[in-house]
C-alpha positions in Angstrom: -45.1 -32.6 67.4 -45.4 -29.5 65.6 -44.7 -29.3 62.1 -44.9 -26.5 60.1 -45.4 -27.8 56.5 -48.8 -28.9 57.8 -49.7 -25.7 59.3 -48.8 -23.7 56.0 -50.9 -26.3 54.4 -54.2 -26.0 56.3 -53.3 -21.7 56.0 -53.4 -22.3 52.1 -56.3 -24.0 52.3 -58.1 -21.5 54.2 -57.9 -18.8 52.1 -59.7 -20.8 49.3 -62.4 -21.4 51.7 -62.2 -17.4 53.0 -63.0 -16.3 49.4 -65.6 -17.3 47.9 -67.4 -16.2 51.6 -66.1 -12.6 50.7 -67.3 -12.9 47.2 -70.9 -14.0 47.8 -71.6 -11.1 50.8 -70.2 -8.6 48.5 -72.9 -9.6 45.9 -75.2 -9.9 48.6 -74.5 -5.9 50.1 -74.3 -4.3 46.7 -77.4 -2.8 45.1 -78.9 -3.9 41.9 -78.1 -0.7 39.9 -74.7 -2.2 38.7 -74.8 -5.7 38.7 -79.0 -6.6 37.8 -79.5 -6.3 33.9 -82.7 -3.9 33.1 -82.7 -2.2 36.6 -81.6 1.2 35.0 -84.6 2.8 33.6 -85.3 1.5 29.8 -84.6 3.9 27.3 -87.6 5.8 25.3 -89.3 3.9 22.9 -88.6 5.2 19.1 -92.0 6.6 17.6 -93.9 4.5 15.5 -92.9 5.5 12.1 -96.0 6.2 10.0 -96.1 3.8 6.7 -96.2 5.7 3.9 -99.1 6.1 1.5 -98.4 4.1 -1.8 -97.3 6.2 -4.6 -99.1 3.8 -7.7 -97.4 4.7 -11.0 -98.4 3.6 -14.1 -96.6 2.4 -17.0 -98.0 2.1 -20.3 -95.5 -0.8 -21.8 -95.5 -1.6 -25.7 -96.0 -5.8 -26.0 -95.5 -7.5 -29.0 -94.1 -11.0 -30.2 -94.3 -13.0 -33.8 -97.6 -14.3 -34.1 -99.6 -11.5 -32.5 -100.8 -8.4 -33.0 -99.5 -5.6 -30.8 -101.0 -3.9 -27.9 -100.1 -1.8 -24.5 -99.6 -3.5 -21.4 -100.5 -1.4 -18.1 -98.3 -2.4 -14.9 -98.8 -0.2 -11.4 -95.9 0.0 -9.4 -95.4 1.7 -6.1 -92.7 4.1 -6.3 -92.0 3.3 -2.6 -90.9 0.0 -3.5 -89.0 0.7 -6.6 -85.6 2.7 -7.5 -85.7 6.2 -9.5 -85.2 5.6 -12.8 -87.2 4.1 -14.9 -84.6 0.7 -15.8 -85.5 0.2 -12.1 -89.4 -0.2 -13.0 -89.0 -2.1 -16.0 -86.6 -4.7 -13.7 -89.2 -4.7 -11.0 -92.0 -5.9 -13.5 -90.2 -8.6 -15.3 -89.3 -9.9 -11.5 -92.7 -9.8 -9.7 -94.8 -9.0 -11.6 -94.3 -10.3 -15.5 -91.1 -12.5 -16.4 -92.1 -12.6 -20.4 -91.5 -8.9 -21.1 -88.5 -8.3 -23.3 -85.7 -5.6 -22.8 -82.5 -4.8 -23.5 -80.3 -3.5 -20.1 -76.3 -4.3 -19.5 -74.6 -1.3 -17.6 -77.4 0.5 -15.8 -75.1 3.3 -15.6 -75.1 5.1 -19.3 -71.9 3.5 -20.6 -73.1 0.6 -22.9 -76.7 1.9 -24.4 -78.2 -1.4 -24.8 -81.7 0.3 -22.9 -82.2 2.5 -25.5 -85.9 3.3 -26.0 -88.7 5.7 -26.5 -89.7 6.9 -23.3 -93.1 9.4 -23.0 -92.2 9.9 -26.3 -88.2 10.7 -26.1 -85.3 8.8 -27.1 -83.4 8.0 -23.8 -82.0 5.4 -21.9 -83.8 3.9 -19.6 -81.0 3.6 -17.1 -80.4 7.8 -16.5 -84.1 8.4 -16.9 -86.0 9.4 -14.0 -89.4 8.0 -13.6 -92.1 11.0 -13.8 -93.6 12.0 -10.0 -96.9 12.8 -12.0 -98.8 10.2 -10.6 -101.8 10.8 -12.7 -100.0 10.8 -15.9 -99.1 7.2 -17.2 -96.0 6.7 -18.7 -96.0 4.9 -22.0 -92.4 3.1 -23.4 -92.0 1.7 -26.8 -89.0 0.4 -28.4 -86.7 2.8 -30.7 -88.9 4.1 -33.7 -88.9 3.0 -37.1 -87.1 -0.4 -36.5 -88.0 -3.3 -37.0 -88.9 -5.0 -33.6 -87.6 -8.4 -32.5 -90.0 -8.6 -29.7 -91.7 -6.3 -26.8 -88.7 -3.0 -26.3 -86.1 -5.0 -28.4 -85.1 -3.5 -31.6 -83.8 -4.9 -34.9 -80.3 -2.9 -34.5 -78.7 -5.4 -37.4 -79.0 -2.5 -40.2 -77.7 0.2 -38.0 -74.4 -1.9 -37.0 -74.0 -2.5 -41.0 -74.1 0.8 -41.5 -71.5 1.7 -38.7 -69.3 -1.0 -40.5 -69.4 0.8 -44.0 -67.5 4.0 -42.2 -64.4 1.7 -41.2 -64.4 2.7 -37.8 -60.7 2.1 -37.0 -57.2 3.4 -37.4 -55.9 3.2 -40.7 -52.0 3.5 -41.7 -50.1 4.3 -44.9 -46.9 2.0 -43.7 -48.9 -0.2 -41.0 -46.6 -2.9 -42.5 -43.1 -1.4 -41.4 -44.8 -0.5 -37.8 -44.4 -2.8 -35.2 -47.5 -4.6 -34.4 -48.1 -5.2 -30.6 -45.5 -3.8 -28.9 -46.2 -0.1 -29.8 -48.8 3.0 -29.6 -49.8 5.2 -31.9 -49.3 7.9 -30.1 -50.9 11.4 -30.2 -50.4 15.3 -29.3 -52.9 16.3 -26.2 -53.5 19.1 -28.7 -54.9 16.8 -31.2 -56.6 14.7 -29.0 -58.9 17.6 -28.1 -60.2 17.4 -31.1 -61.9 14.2 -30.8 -63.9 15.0 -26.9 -67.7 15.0 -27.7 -66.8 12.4 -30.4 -65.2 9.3 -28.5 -68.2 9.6 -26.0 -71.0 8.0 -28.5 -72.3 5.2 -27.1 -73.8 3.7 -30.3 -77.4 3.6 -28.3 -79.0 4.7 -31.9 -81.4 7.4 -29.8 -80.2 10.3 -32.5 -80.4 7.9 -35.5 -84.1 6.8 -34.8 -85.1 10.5 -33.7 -84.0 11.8 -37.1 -86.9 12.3 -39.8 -84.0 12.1 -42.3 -83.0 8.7 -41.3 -87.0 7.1 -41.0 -87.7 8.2 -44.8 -84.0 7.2 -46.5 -82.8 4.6 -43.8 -81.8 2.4 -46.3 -79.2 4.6 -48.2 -78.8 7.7 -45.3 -76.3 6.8 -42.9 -78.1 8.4 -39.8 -76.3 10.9 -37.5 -74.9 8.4 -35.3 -73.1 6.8 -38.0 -71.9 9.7 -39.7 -70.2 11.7 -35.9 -68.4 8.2 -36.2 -67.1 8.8 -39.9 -66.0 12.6 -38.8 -64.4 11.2 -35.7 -62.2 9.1 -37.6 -61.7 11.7 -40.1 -60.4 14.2 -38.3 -58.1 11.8 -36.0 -54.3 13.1 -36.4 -53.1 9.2 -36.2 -55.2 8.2 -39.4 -54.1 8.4 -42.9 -56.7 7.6 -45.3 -59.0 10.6 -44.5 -59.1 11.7 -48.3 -60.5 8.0 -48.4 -62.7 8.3 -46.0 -64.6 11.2 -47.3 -64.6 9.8 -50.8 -67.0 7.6 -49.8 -69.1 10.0 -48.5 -69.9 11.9 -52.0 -73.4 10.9 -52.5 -76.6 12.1 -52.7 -77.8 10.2 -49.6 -75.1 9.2 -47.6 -74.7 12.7 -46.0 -76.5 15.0 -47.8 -79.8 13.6 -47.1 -78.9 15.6 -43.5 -81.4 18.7 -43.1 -80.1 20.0 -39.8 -83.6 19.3 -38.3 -81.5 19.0 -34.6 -83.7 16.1 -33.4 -80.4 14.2 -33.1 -78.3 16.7 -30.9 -81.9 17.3 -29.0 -82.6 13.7 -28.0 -78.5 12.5 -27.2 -78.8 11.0 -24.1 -74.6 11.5 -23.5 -75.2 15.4 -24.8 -73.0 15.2 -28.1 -73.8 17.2 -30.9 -74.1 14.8 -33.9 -75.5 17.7 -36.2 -72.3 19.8 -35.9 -70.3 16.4 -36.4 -72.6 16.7 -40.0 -71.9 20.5 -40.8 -68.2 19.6 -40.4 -67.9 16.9 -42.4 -70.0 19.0 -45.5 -67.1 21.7 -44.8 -64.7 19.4 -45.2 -66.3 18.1 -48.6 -66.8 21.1 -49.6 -63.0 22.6 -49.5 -64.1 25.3 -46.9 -61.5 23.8 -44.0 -59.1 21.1 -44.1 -58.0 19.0 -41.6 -55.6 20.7 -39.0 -51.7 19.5 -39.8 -51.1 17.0 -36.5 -48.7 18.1 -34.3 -47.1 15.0 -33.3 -45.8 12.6 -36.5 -46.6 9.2 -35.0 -45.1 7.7 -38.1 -41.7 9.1 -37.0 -42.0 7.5 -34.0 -41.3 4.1 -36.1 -38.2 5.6 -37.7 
C-alpha cells in the first residue's frame, strides 16, 4: 500500500544525506588559495631594527646625611632608557640603581615646585629641565644654596615659609564682620585683576630667593624676592584693605631695602616672573612716587 507520509519521510531524509556529499567535493575541487591558511605568499619581513648605541650620561649628585661628611655621587645613565628631563634621571636612579638618595618631586609638571634645586649651577626645577645632550660634560645637582640641608637635595625651607607668613598672604577686610562668610565672593573688575598676572603664578619653589646675593648675606632679616612679589601682590590687590598696613611693615632697613636690583632673581625664575620689578614697585609705593590704582569695582558694596 502506498503511503505518502512515508515517502515524504524517506525524501526528507535524503537531502540530509545529499548534503554533506555536496559539501565535502566542493572542498575537495576548490584550490587552496582561499580556504588553506599561509598559502598566499607571506608578507616581507620588517628589517631588523639596529639597537641603538647607548648614550651614558653622567650625573654628578650632591650626598649628604647627619653623621657624615659630604661628598658627590657619580650615577651613568643611558639616555635611551630614561625620559628628557632631568626629574626623569633622578627617578630612574633612586629606582634601579640607588633607593637611599633623597629628593623632593610632587607634580612633575612645574605647578607645585617641590624639585627645586641647583642644576649645573642654575636654580630650576628639575621637572622642566632638560637633561644636557653633552655627553662628555657631567652634570652636577645640589640642593638650593645657602640652606640648610635636611639630607642629600632636600632643603631646610622652614625659614623661608616663616618668612612668607610675616607678609599675611591673604585677603584682608575693613568690615569682614558685616560680610557674609561662605556664601559669597569677593569679587573683582577684570581690569583689576590684570594687575595681579605675573604675580599669582609664583610657585613658592624659593629658586629667586636662594639665587639672590642679598638674601645669602641678610637671610635672617631680608625677606628674599620671593617673599616680597608676595607682599606687592597683596598690596596692590583691589579686594584688600589694609595695604597702608601692609607696607608699614615693610619700613626697614632690611626688610626691602637690603634689595640691590642684582637681577639674579628674575634671571633664574623658573615660571618667568619678574620678582625684581615686584621690588622697584613696592619702593615706589613707599616712597609716595605712585599710589595704588582706585579699584574699579567696590566689592564692599556688593554686601550693601
Amino acid at each position: 500500500m502506498y503511503d505518502r507520509k512515508s515517502e515524504k519521510a524517506e525524501l526528507f531524509c535524503g537531502e540530509f544525506t545529499i548534503i554533506p556529499t555536496i559539501i565535502s567535493s566542493f572542498y575537495e575541487n576548490t584550490t587552496n588559495d582561499l580556504f588553506t591558511p599561509g598559502a598566499a605568499p607571506p608578507p616581507p619581513a620588517p628589517p631588523e631594527q639596529k639597537k641603538k648605541e647607548p648614550r651614558i650620561k653622567t650625573f654628578q649628585i650632591y650626598r649628604w646625611k647627619p653623621g657624615e661628611k659630604p661628598k658627590m655621587q657619580t650615577y651613568n645613565i643611558d639616555l635611551n632608557e630614561c625620559g628628557t628631563m632631568v626629574l626623569d634621571a633622578l627617578i630612574k636612579i633612586k629606582n634601579e640603581k640607588d633607593q637611599t638618595l633623597a629628593f623632593r618631586r610632587s607634580c612633575r609638571e612645574g605647578i607645585c615646585g617641590s624639585c627645586s634645586m641647583n642644576i649645573g649651577g642654575i636654580n630650576t626645577l628639575a621637572c622642566v629641565q632638560k637633561i644636557d645632550g653633552n655627553l662628555a660634560a657631567p652634570l652636577r645637582l645640589y640642593p638650593l644654596p645657602h640652606m640648610y640641608v635636611i639630607r642629600d637635595l632636600v632643603p631646610d625651607m622652614s625659614q623661608f615659609y616663616e618668612q612668607y607668613r610675616t607678609i599675611q598672604p591673604w585677603l584682608q577686610r575693613k568690615n569682614e564682620s558685616k560680610e557674609p562668610k561662605g556664601s559669597a565672593q569677593y569679587l573683582q573688575h577684570p581690569q583689576d585683576r590684570l594687575e595681579l598676572d605675573g604675580l599669582v603664578e609664583c610657585i613658592l619653589c624659593a629658586c629667586c630667593q636662594t639665587a639672590c646675593p642679598s638674601y645669602w648675606w641678610n637671610s635672617d632679616r631680608y625677606l628674599g624676592p620671593a617673599v616680597l612679589m608676595q607682599a606687592y601682590r597683596w598690596v596692590i590687590d583691589s579686594r584688600d584693605d589694609a595695604t597702608e598696613k601692609r607696607l608699614t611693615q615693610l619700613i626697614d632697613p632690611y626688610k626691602l631695602y637690603r634689595c640691590h636690583t642684582i637681577l639674579n632673581c628674575t634671571n633664574t625664575c623658573p615660571k618667568n616672573l619678574n620678582p625684581a620689578k615686584a621690588i622697584i614697585k613696592l619702593k615706589q609705593l613707599l616712597a609716595g612716587y605712585k599710589k595704588k590704582t582706585e579699584p574699579k569695582l567696590e566689592t564692599a558694596k556688593l554686601f550693601e
